[in-house]
N, C-alpha and C positions, 0 to 999 in steps of 0.2 A: 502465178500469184498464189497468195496463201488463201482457203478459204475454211468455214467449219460447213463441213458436208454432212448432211439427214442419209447416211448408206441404207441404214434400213429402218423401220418404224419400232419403237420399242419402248418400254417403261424406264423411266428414271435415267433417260436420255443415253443408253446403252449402246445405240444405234448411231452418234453422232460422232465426229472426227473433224482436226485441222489435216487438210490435206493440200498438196501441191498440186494446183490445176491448169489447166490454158485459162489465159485471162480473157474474157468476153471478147467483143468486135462491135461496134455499135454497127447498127444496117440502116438503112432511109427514114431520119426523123428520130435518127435518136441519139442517144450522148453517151460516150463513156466517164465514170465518176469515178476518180480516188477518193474511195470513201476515208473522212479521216474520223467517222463518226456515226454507230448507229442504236440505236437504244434497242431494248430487250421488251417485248411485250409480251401476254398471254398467251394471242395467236401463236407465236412462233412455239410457246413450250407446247403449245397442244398440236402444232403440227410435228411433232417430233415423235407425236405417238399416235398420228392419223385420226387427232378426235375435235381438230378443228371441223367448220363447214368447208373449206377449201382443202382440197386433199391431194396435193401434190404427189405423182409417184417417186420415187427414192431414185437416183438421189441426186437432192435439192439443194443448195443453201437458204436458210430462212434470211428473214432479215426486213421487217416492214417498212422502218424509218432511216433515213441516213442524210448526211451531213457533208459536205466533199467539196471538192476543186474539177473543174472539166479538164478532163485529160485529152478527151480525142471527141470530134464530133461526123456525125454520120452524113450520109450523102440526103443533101439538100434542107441542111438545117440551118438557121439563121435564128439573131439575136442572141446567142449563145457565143464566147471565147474562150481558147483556152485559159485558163485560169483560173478562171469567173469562179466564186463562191455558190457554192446550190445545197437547198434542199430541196428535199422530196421522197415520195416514197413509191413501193411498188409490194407485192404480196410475197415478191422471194428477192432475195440478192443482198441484202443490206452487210451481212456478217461475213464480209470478203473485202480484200485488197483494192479490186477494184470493180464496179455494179454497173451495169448496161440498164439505161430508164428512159422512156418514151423524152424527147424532148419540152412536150408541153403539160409533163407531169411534173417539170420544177420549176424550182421559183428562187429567185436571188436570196440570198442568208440574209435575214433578217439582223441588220448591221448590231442590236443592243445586242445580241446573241453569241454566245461563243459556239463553237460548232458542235461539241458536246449539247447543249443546252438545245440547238437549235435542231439537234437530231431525236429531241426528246418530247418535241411538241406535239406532230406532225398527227397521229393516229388517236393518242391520248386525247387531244385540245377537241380534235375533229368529230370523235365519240362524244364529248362530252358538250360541243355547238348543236349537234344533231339532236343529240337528246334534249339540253333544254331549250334551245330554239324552236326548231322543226318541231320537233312531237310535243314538246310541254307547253311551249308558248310563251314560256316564262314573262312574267311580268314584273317591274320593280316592288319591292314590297314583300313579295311573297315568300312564304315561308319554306326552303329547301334545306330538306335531309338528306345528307349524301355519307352514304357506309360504302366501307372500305377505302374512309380517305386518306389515307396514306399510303394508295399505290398509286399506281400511275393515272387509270381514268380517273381515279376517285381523288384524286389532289386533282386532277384538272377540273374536275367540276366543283371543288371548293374555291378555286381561284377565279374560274369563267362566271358561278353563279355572284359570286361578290363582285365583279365587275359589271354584270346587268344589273347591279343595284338589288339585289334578293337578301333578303337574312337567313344565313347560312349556318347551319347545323352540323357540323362534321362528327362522324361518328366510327368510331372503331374497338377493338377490343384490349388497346395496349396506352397504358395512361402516358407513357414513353413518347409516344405515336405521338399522340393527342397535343403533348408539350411543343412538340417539332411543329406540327401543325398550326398552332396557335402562334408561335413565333412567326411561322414566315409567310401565313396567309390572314390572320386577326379574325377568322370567323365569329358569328354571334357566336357564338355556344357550343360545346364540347360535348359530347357520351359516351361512355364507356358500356360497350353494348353487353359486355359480359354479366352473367345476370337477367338478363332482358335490358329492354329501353325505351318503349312504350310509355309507360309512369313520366320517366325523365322530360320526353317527347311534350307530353301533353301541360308539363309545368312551364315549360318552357314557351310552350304557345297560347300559355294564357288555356287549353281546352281545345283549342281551334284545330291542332292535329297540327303534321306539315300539309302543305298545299301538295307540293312534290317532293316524291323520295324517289331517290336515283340508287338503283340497288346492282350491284355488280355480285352480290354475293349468296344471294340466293337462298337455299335451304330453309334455317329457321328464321333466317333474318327476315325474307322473304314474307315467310307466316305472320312475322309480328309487327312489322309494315302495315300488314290490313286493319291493325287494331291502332292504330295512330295516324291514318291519313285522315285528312280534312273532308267535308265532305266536297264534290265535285273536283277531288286532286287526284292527281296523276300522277300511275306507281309506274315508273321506269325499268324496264328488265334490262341490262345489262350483260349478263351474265352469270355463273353458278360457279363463283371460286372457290364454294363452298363444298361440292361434290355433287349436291342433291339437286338435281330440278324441281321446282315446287309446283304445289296444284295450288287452284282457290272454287272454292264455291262459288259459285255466281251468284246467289240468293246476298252476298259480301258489297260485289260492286252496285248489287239494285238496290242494299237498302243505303248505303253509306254515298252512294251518287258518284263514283269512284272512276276513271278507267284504267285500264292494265296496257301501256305501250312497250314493246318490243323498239329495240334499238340496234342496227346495223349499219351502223355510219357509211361505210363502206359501199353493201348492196342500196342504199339511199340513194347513193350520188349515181351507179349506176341505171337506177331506175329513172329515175330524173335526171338526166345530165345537168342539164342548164344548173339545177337548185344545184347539184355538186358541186361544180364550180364556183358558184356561188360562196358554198358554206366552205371549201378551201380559200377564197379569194378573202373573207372575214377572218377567217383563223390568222391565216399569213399576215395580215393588216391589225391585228391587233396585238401580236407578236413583234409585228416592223416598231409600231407603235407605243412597245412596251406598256400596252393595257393587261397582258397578263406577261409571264414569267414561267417556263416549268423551272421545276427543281431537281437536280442532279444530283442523286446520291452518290454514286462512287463511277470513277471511268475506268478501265479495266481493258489490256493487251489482249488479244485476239486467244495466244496460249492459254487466257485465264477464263475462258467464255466458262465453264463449268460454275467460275464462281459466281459470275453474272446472273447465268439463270438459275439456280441455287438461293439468289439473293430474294429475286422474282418467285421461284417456285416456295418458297418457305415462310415468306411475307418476312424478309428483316429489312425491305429496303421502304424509303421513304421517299415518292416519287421516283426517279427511274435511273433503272443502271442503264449505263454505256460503256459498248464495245469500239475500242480503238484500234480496227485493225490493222493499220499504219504505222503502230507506235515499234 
């Protein structure tokens, strides 16, 4: 089969390749998947230069999310046929012809779903139920800022917090963005953080600050967060796609009443099994349900993965690319 191979760890994905490889084997409990679908996330470009927390030695195929048909199933699997539609995901394999995955790590395609679409929920949706579920607690009513929404986590928590009933502030740097945004999710409110956005923030809520900001982006964005949260709201870390890891004073969260949560959707579910399952089992059910929707910027042949992550690594895409390595 065809796959994009991590040969060695390097900058500016110098290290990657479509190569000709033996196609997987599924072993006891597990499925083989013709992936016909799998979207591009952050993880994957930062494992490509070993600066993810998961550090796969070389060499790898990435590939978190994927979208497919069961091709072949392993010894002593059941509820599974060939044929059957699946997603799911796993921490490598996705950006290949065909991906070997635990059998009770997928779940039927979520029928509103085309596979592309369906390959684009999975990590995104899951980042973004942890975060305001699990750690914020979200409540209807409340006030959420989400920067960086027009990538992939940050459009899903534009769309997840509007579906828990929250008034949703979507904010990024590109008034382009912001337009896309506004068409296909209706948040309250829009900002363009360039400039700053604090001032904006606080007109917007009346003074009151957001309750919760969901920050994927770190650096200064991070800094200016502290000056527009509400008091007893909860500032979301995300990540740093910004470059900088940010500090804060603590003297910030005691006088403003504030806390700072950390989000890894991921290591969540494995610390907690049971809740993991859980927060996949709600994602998947509201996807079957069409209470949320991601959105598909461009699908993209396996040959073209450079443009893929390119589209991801430079912020020109609006929700998420996918890779079609079947096409």
């Amino acid at each position: 089969m065809r796959a994009l191979v991590v040969e060695s760890l390097a900058p500016d994905f110098a290290g990657c390749a479509v190569r000709d490889v033996p196609a997987p084997q599924p072993g006891s409990g597990e499925v083989l998947v013709r992936v016909r679908a799998a979207s591009v996330n952050f993880p994957d470009l930062l494992m490509t230069r070993g600066e993810y927390q998961f550090k796969p030695p070389p060499p790898f195929t990435p590939g978190l999310d994927l979208a497919g048909e069961v091709a072949a199933l392993g010894e002593g699997v059941t509820g599974w046929k060939i044929g059957d539609a699946v997603v799911g995901g796993a921490r490598l394999g996705g950006f290949a012809q065909y991906a070997v995955l635990a059998a009770d790590a997928l779940k039927p395609k979520p029928a509103r779903l085309s596979f592309a679409e369906a390959a684009a929920y999975g990590a995104a949706y899951l980042t973004a139920y942890v975060a305001l579920v699990r750690r914020a607690r979200l409540e209807p009513g409340e006030r959420v800022l989400v920067h960086g929404a027009a990538g992939g986590v940050g459009l899903a928590a534009v769309d997840l917090a509007k579906a828990l009933g929250a008034k949703v502030i979507a904010a990024s740097a590109s008034d382009d963005k912001l337009a896309q945004i506004q068409r296909l999710y209706a948040p309250d409110a829009v900002v363009n953080v360039t400039g700053g956005f604090r001032e904006r923030v606080q007109d917007i809520t009346g003074g009151h600050g957001a309750d919760v900001i969901y920050d994927p982006v770190g650096g200064d964005v991070f800094d200016e967060n502290v000056r527009c949260i509400a008091f007893d709201g909860r500032l979301l870390v995300i990540g740093f796609t910004s470059g900088r890891i940010p500090t804060v004073s603590v003297n910030m969260p005691l006088i403003k009443g504030f806390s700072v949560m950390g989000v890894r959707a991921g290591e969540y579910g494995r610390q907690f099994p049971e809740k993991g399952r859980e927060n996949a089992e709600a994602v998947w059910r509201m996807a079957d349900e069409g209470v949320i929707k991601p959105h598909v910027h461009a699908e993209l042949p396996l040959d073209r993965w450079r443009e893929a992550f390119d589209l991801l690594a430079e912020r020109r895409v609006v929700g998420k690319a996918v890779i079609r390595p079947n096409l």
